[in-house]
VOPALUM-714224 format. One record per residue: residue number from 0; residue in three letters; x, y, z of N, C-alpha, C, O in turn. Coordinates in steps of 0.05 Angstrom, whole numbers. Layout:
# residues N
<atom><num>NUM</num><residuo>ALA</residuo><n_x>X</n_x><n_y>Y</n_y><n_z>Z</n_z><ca_x>X</ca_x><ca_y>Y</ca_y><ca_z>Z</ca_z><c_x>X</c_x><c_y>Y</c_y><c_z>Z</c_z><o_x>X</o_x><o_y>Y</o_y><o_z>Z</o_z></atom>
...
END
This chain:
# residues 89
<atom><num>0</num><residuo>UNK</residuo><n_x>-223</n_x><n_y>-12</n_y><n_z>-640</n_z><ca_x>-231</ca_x><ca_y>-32</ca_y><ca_z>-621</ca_z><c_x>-237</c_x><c_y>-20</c_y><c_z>-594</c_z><o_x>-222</o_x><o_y>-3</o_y><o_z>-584</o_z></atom>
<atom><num>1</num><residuo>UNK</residuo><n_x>-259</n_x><n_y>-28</n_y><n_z>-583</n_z><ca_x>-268</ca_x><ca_y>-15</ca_y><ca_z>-554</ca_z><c_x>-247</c_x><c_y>-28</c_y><c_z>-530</c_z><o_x>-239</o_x><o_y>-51</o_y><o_z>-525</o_z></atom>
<atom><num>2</num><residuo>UNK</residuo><n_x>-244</n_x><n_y>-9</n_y><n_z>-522</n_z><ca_x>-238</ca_x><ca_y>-27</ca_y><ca_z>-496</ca_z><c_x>-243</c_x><c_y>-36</c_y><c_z>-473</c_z><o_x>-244</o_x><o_y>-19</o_y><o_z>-456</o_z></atom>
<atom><num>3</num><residuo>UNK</residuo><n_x>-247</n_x><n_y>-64</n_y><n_z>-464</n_z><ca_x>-262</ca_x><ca_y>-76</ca_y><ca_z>-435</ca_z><c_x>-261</c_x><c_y>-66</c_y><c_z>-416</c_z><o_x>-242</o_x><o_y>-59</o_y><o_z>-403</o_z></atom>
<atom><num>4</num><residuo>UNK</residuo><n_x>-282</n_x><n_y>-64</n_y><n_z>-411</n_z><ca_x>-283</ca_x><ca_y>-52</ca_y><ca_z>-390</ca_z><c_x>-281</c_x><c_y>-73</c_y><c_z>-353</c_z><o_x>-302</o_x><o_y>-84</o_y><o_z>-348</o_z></atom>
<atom><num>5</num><residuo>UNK</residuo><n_x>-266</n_x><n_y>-76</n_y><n_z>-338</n_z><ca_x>-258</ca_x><ca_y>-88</ca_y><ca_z>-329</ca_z><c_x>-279</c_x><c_y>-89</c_y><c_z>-290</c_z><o_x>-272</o_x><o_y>-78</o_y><o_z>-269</o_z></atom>
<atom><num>6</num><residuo>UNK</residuo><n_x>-302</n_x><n_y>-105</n_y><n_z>-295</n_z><ca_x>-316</ca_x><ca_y>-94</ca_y><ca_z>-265</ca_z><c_x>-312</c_x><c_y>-119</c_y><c_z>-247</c_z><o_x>-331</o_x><o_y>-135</o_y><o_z>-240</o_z></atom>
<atom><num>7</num><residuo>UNK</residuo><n_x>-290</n_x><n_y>-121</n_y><n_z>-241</n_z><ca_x>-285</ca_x><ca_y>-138</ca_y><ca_z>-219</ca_z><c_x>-292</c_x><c_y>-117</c_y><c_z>-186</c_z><o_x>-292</o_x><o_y>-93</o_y><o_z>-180</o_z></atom>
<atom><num>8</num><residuo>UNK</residuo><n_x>-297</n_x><n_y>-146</n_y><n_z>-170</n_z><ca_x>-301</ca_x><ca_y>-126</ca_y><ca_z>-145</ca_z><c_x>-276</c_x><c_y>-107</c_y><c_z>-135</c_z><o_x>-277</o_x><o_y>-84</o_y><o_z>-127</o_z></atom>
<atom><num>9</num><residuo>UNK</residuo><n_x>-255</n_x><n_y>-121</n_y><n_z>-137</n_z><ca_x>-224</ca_x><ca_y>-101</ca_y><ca_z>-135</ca_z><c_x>-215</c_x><c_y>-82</c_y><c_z>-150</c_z><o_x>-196</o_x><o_y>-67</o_y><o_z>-145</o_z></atom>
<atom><num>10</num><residuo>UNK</residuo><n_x>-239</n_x><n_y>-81</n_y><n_z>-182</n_z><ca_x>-236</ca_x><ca_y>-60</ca_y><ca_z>-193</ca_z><c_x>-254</c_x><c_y>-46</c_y><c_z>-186</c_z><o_x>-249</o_x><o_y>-22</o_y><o_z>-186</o_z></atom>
<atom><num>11</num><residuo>UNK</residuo><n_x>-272</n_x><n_y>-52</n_y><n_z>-180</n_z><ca_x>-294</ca_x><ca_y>-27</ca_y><ca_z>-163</ca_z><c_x>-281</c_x><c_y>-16</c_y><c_z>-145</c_z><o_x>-273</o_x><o_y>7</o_y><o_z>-150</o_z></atom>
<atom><num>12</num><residuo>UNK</residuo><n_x>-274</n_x><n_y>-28</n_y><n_z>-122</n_z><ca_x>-266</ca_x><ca_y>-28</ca_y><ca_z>-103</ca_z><c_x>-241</c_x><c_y>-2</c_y><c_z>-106</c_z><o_x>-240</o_x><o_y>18</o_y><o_z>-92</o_z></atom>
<atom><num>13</num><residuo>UNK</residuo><n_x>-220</n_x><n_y>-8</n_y><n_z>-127</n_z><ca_x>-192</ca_x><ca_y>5</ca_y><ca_z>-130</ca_z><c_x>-209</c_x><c_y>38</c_y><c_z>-144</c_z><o_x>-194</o_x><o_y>57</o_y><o_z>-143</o_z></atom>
<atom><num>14</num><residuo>UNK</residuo><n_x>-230</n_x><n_y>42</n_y><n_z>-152</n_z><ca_x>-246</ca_x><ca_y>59</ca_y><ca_z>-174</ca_z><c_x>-259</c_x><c_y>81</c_y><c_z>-142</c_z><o_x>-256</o_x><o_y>104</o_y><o_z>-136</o_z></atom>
<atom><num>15</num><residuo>UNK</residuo><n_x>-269</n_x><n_y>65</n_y><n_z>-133</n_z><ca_x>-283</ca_x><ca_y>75</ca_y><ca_z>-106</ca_z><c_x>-253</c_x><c_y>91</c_y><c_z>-92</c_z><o_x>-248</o_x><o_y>115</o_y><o_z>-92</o_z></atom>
<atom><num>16</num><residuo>UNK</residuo><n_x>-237</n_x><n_y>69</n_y><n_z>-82</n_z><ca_x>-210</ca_x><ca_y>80</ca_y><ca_z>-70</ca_z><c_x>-195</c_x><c_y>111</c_y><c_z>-80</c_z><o_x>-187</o_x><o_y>130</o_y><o_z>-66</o_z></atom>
<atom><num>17</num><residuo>UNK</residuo><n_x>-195</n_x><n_y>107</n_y><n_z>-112</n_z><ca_x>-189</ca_x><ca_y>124</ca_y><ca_z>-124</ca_z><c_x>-195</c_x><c_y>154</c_y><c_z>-120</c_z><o_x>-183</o_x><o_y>173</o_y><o_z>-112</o_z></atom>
<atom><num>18</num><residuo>UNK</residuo><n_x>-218</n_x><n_y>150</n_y><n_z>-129</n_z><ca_x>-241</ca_x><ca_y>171</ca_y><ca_z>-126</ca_z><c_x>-236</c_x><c_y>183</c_y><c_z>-99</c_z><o_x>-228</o_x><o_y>206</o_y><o_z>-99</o_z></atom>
<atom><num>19</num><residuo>UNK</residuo><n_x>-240</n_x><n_y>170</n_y><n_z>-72</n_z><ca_x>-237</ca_x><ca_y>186</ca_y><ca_z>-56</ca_z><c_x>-204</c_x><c_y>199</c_y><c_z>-48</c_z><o_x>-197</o_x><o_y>213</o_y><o_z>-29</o_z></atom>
<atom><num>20</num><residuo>UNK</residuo><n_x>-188</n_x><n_y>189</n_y><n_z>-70</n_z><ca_x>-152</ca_x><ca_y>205</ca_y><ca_z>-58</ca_z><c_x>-161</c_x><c_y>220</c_y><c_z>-78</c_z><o_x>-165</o_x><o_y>241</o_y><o_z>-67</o_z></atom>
<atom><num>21</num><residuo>UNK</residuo><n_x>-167</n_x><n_y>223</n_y><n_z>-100</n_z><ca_x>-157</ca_x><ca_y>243</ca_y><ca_z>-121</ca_z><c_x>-186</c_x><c_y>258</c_y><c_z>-126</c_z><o_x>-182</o_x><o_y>281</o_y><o_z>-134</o_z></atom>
<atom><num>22</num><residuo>UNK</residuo><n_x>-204</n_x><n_y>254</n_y><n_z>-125</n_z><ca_x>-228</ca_x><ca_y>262</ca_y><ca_z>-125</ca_z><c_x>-237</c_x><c_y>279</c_y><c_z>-100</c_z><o_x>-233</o_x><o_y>303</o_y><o_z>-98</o_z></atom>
<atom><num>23</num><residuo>UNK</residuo><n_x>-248</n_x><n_y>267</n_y><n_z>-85</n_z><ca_x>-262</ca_x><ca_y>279</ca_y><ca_z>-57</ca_z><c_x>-230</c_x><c_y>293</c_y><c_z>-37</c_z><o_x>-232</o_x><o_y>309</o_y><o_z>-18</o_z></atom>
<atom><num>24</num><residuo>UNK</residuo><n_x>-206</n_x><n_y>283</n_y><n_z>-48</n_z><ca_x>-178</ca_x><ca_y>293</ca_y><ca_z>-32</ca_z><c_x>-186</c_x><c_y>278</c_y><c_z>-1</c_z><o_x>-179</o_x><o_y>293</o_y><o_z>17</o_z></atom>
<atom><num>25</num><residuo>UNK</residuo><n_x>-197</n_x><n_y>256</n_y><n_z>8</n_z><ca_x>-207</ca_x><ca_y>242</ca_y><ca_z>31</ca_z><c_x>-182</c_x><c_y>219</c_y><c_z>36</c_z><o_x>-184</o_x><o_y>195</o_y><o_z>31</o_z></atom>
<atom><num>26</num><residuo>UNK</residuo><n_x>-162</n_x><n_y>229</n_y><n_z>46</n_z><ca_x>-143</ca_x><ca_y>211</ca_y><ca_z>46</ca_z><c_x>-147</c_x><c_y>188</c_y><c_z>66</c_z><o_x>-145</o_x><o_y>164</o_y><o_z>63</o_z></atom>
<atom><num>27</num><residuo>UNK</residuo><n_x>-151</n_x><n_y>201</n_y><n_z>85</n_z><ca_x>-151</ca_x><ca_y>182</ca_y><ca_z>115</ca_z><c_x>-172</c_x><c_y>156</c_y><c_z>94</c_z><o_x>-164</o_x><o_y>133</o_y><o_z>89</o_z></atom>
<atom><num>28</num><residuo>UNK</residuo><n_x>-203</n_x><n_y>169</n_y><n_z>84</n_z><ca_x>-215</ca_x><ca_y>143</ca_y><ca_z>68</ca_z><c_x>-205</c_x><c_y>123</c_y><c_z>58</c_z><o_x>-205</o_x><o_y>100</o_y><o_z>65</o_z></atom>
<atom><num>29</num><residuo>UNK</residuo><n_x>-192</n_x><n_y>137</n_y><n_z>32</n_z><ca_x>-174</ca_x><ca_y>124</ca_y><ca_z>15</ca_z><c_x>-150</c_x><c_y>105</c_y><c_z>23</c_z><o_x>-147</o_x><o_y>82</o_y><o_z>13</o_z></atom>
<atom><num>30</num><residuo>UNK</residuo><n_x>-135</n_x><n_y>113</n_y><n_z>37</n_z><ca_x>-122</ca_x><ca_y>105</ca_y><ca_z>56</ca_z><c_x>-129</c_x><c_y>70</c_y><c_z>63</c_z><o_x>-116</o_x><o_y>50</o_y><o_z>60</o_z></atom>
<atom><num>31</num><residuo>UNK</residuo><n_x>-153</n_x><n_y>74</n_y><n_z>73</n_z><ca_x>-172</ca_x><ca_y>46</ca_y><ca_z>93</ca_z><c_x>-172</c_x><c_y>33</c_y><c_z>61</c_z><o_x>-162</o_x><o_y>14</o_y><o_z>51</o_z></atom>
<atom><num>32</num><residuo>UNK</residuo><n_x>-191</n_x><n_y>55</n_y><n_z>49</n_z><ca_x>-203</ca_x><ca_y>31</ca_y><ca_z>20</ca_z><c_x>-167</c_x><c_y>17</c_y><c_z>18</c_z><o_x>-157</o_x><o_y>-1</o_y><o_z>31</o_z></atom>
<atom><num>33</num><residuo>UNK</residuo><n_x>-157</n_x><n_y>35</n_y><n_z>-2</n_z><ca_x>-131</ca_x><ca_y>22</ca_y><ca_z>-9</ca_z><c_x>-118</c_x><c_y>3</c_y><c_z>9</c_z><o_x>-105</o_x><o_y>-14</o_y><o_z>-3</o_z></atom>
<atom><num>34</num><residuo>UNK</residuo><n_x>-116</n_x><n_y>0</n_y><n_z>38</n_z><ca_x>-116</ca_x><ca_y>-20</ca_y><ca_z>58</ca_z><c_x>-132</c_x><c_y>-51</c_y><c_z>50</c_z><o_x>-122</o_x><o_y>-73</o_y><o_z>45</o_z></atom>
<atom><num>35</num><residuo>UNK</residuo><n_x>-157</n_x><n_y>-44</n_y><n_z>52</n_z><ca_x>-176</ca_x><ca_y>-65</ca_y><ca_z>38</ca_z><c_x>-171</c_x><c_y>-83</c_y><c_z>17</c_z><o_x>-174</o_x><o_y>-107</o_y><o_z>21</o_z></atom>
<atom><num>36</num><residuo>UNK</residuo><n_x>-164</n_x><n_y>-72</n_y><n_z>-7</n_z><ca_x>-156</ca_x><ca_y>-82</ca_y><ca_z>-27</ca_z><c_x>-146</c_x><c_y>-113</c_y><c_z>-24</c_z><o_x>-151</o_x><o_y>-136</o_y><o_z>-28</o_z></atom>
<atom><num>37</num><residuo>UNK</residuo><n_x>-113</n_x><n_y>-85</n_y><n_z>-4</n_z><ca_x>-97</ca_x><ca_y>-104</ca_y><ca_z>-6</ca_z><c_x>-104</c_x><c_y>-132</c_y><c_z>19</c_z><o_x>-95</o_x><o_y>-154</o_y><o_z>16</o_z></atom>
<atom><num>38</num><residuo>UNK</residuo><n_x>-112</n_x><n_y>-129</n_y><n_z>28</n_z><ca_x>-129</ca_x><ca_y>-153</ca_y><ca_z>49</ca_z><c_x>-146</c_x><c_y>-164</c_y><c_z>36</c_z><o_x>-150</o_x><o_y>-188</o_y><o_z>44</o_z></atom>
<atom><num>39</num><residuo>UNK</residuo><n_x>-160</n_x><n_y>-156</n_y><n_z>18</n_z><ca_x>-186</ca_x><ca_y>-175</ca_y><ca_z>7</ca_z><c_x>-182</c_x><c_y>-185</c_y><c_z>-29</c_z><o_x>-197</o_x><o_y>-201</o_y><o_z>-40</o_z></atom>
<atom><num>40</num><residuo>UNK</residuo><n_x>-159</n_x><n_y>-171</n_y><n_z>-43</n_z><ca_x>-142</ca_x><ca_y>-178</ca_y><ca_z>-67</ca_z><c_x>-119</c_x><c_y>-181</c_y><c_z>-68</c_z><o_x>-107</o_x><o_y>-172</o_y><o_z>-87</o_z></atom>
<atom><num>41</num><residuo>UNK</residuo><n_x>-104</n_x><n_y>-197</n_y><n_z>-47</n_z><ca_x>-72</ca_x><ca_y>-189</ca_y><ca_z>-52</ca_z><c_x>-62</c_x><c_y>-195</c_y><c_z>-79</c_z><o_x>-47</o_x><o_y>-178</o_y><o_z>-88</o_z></atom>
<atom><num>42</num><residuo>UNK</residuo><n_x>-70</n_x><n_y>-220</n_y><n_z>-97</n_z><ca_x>-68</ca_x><ca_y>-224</ca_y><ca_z>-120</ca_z><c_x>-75</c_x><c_y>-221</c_y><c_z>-133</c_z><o_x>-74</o_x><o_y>-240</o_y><o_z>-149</o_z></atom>
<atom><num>43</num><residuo>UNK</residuo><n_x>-93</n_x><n_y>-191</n_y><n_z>-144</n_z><ca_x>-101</ca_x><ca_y>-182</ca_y><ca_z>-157</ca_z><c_x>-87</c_x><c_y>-158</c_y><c_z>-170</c_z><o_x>-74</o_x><o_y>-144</o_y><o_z>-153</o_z></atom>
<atom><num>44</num><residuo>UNK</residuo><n_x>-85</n_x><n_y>-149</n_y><n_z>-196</n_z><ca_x>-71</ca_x><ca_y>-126</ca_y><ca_z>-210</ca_z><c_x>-83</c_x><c_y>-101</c_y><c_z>-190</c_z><o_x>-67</o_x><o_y>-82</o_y><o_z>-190</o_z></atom>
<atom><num>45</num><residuo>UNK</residuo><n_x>-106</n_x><n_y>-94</n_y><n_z>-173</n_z><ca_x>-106</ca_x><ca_y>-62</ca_y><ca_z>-163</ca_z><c_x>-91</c_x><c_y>-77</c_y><c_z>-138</c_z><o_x>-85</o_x><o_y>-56</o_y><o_z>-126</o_z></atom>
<atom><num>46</num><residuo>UNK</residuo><n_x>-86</n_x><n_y>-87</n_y><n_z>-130</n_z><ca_x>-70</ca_x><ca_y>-97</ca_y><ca_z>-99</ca_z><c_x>-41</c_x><c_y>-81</c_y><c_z>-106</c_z><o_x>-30</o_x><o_y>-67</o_y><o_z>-89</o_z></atom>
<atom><num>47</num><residuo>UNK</residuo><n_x>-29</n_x><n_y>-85</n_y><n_z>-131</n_z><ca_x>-9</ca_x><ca_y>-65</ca_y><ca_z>-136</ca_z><c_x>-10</c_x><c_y>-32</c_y><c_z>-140</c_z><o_x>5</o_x><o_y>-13</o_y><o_z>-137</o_z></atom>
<atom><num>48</num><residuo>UNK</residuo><n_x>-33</n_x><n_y>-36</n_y><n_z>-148</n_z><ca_x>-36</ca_x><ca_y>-2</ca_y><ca_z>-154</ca_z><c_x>-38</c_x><c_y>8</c_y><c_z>-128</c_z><o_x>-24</o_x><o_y>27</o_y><o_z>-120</o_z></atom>
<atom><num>49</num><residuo>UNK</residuo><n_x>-67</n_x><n_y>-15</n_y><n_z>-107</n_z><ca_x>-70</ca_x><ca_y>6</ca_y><ca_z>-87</ca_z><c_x>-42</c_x><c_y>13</c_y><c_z>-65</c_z><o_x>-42</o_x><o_y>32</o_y><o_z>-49</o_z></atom>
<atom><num>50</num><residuo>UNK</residuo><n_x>-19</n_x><n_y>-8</n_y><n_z>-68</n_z><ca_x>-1</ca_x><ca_y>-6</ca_y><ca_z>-51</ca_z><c_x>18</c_x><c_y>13</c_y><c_z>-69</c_z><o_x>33</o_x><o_y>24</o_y><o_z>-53</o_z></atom>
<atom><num>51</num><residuo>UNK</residuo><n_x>23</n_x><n_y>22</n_y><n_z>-95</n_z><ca_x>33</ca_x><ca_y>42</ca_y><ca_z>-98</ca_z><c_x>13</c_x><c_y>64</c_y><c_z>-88</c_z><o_x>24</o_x><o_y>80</o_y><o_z>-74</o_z></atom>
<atom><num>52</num><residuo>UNK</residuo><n_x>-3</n_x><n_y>67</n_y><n_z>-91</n_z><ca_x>-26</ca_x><ca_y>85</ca_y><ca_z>-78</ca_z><c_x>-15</c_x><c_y>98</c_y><c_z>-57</c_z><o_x>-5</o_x><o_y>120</o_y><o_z>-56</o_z></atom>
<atom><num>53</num><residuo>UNK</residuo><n_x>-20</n_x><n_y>70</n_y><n_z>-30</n_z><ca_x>-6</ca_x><ca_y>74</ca_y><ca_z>5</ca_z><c_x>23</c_x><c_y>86</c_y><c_z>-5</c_z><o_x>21</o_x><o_y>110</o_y><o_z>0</o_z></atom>
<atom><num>54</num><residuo>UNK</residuo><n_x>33</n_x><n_y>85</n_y><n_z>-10</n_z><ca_x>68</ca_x><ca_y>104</ca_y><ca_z>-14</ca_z><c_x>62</c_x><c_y>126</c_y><c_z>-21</c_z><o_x>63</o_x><o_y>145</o_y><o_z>-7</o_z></atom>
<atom><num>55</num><residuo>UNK</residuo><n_x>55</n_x><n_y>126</n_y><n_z>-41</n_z><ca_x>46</ca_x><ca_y>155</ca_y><ca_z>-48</ca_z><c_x>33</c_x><c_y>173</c_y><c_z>-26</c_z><o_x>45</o_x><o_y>194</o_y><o_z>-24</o_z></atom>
<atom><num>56</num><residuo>UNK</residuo><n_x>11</n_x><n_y>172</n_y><n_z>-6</n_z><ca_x>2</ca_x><ca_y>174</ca_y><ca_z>7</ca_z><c_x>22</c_x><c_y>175</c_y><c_z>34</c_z><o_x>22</o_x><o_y>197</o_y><o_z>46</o_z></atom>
<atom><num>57</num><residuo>UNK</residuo><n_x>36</n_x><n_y>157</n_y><n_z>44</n_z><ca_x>57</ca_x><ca_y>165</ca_y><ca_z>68</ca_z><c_x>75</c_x><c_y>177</c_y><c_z>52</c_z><o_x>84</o_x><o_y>196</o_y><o_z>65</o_z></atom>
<atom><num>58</num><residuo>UNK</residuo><n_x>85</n_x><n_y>176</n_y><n_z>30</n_z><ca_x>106</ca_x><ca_y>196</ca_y><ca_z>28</ca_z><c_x>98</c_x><c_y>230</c_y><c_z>23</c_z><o_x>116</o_x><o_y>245</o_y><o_z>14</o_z></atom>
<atom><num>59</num><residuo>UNK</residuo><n_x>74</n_x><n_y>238</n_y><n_z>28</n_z><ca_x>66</ca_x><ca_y>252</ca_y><ca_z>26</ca_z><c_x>60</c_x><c_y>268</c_y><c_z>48</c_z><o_x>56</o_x><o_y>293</o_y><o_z>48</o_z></atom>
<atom><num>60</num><residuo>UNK</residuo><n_x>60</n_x><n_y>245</n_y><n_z>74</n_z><ca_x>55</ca_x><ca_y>266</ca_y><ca_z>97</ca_z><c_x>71</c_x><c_y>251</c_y><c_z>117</c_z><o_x>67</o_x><o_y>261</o_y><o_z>139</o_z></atom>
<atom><num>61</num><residuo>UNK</residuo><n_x>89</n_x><n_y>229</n_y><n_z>119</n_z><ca_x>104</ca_x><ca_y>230</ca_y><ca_z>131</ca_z><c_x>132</c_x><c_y>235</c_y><c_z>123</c_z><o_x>142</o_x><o_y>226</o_y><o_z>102</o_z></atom>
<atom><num>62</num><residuo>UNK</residuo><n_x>143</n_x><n_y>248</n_y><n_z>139</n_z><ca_x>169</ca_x><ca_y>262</ca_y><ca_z>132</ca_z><c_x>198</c_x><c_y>255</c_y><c_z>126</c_z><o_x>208</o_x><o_y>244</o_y><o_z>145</o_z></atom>
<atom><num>63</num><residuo>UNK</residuo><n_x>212</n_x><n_y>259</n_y><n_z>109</n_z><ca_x>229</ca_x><ca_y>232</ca_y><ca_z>97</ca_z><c_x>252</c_x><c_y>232</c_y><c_z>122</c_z><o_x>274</o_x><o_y>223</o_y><o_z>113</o_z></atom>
<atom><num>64</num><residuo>UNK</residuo><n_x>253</n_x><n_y>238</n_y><n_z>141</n_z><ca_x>273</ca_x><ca_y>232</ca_y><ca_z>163</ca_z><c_x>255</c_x><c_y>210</c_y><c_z>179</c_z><o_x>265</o_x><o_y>189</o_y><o_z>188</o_z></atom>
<atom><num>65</num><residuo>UNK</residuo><n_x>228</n_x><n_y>214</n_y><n_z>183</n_z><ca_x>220</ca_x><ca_y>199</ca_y><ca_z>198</ca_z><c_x>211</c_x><c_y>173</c_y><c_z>184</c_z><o_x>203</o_x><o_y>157</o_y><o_z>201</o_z></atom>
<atom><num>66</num><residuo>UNK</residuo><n_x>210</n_x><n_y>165</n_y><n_z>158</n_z><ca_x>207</ca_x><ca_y>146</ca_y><ca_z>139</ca_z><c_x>237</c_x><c_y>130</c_y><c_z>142</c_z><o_x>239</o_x><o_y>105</o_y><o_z>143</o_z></atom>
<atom><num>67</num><residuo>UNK</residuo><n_x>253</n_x><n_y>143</n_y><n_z>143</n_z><ca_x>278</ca_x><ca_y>134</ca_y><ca_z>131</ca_z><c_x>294</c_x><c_y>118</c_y><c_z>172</c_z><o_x>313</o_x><o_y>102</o_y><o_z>174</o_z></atom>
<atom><num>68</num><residuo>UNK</residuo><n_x>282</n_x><n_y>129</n_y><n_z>189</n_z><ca_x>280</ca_x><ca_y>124</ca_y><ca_z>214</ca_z><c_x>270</c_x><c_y>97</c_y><c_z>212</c_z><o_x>283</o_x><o_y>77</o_y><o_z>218</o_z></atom>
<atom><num>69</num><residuo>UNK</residuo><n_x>246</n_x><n_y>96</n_y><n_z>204</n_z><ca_x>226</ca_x><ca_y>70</ca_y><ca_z>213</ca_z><c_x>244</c_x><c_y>52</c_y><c_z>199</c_z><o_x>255</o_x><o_y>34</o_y><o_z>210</o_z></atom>
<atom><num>70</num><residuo>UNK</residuo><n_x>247</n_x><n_y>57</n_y><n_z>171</n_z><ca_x>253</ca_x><ca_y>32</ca_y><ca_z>159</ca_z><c_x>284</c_x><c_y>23</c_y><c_z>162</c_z><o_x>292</o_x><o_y>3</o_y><o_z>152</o_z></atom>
<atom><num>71</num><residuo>UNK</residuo><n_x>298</n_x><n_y>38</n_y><n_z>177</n_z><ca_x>329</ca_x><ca_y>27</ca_y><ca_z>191</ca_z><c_x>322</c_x><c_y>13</c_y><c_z>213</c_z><o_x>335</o_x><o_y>-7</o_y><o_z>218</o_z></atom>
<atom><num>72</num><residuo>UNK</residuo><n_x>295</n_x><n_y>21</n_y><n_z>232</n_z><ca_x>292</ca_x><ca_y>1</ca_y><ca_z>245</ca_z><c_x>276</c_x><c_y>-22</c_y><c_z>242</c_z><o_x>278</o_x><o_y>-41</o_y><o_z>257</o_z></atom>
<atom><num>73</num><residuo>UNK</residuo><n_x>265</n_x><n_y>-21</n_y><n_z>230</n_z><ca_x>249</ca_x><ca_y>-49</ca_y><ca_z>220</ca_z><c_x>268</c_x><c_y>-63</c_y><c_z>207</c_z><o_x>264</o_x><o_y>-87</o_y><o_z>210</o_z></atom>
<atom><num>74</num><residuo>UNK</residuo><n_x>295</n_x><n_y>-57</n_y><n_z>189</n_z><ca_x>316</ca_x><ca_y>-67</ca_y><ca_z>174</ca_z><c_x>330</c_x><c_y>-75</c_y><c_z>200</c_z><o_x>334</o_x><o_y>-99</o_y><o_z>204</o_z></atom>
<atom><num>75</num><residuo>UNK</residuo><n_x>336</n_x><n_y>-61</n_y><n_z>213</n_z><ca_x>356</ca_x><ca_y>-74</ca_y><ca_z>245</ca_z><c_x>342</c_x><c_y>-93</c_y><c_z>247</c_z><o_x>351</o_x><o_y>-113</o_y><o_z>236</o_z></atom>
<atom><num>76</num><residuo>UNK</residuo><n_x>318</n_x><n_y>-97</n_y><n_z>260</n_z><ca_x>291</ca_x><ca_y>-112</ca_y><ca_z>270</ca_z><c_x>294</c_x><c_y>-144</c_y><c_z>253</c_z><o_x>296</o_x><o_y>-166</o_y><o_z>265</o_z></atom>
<atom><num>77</num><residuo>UNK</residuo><n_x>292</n_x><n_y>-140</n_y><n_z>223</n_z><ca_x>299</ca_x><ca_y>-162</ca_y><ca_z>206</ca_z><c_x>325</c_x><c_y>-175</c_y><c_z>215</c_z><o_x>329</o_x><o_y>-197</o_y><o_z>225</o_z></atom>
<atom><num>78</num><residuo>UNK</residuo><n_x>341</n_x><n_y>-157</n_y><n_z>208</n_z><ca_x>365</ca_x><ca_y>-167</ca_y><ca_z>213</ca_z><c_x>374</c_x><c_y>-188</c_y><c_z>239</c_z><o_x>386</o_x><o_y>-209</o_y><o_z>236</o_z></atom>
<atom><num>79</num><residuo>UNK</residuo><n_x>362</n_x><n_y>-175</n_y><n_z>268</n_z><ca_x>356</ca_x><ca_y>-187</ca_y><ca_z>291</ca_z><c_x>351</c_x><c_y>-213</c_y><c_z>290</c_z><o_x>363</o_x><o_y>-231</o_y><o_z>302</o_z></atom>
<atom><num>80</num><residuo>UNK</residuo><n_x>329</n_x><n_y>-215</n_y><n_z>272</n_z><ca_x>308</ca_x><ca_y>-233</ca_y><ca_z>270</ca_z><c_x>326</c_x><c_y>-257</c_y><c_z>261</c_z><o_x>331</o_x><o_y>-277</o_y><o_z>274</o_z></atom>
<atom><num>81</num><residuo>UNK</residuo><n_x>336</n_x><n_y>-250</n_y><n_z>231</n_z><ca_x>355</ca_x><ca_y>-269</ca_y><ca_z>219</ca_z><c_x>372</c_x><c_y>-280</c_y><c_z>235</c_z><o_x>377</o_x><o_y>-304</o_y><o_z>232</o_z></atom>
<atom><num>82</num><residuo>UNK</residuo><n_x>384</n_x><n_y>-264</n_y><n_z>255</n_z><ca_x>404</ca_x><ca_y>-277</ca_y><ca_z>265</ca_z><c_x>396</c_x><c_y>-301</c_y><c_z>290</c_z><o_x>407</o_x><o_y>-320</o_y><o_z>300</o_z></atom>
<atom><num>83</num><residuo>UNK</residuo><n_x>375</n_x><n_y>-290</n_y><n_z>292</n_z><ca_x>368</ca_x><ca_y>-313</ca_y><ca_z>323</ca_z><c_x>369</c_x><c_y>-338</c_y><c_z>310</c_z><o_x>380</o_x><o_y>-357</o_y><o_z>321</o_z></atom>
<atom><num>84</num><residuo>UNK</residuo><n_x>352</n_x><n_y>-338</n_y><n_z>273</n_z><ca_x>343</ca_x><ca_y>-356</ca_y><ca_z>268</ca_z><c_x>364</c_x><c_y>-371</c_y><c_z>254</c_z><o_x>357</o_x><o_y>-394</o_y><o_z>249</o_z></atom>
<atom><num>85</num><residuo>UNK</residuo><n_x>393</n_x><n_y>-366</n_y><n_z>245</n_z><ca_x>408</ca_x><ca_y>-381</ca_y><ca_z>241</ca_z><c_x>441</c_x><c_y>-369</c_y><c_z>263</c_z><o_x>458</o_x><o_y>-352</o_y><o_z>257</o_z></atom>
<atom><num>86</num><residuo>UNK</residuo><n_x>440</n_x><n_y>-379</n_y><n_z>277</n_z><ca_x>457</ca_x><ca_y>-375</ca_y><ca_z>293</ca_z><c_x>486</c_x><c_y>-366</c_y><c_z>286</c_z><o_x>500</o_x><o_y>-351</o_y><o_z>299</o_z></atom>
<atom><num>87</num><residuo>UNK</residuo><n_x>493</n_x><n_y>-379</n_y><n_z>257</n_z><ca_x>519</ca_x><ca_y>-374</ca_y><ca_z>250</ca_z><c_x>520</c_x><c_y>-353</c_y><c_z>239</c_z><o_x>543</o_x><o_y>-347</o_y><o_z>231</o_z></atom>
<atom><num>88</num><residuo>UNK</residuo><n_x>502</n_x><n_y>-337</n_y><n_z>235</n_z><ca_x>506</ca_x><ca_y>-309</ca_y><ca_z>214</ca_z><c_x>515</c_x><c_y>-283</c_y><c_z>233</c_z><o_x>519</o_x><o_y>-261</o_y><o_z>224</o_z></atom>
END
């Protein structure tokens, strides 16, 4: 049995994206495409791929001290957040 071939614009789109991280090695591109996706498919099956994509991609050039930095403070930041919004916590 053949299999479908799948030409949605988000699969173009994720096919294009592709091509330029693993193909052309054009990350900064890929990067934007894979950005796109997820803004113009969030509920679409490549909206997942391209956001495993973006990880792959920062974990690759930003540095796991400075990853692990951001996201304690964006976790503080939440946390902040939570608390204004229910006072008793």
């Amino acid at each position: 049995m053949k299999k479908e071939i799948n030409n949605t614009e988000s699969s173009r789109q994720y096919a294009a994206a592709y091509e330029l991280h693993y193909g052309s090695e054009n990350l900064r591109e890929a990067f934007t495409h894979y950005q796109n996706i997820l803004r113009e498919h969030p509920k679409s099956k490549e909206a997942g791929y391209a956001r495993s994509q973006l990880q792959n991609i920062i974990r690759g050039m930003v540095p796991k001290e400075e990853l692990l930095e951001s996201q304690v403070k964006l976790a503080t930041a939440i946390f902040d957040k939570e608390k204004g919004q229910y006072p008793n916590v």
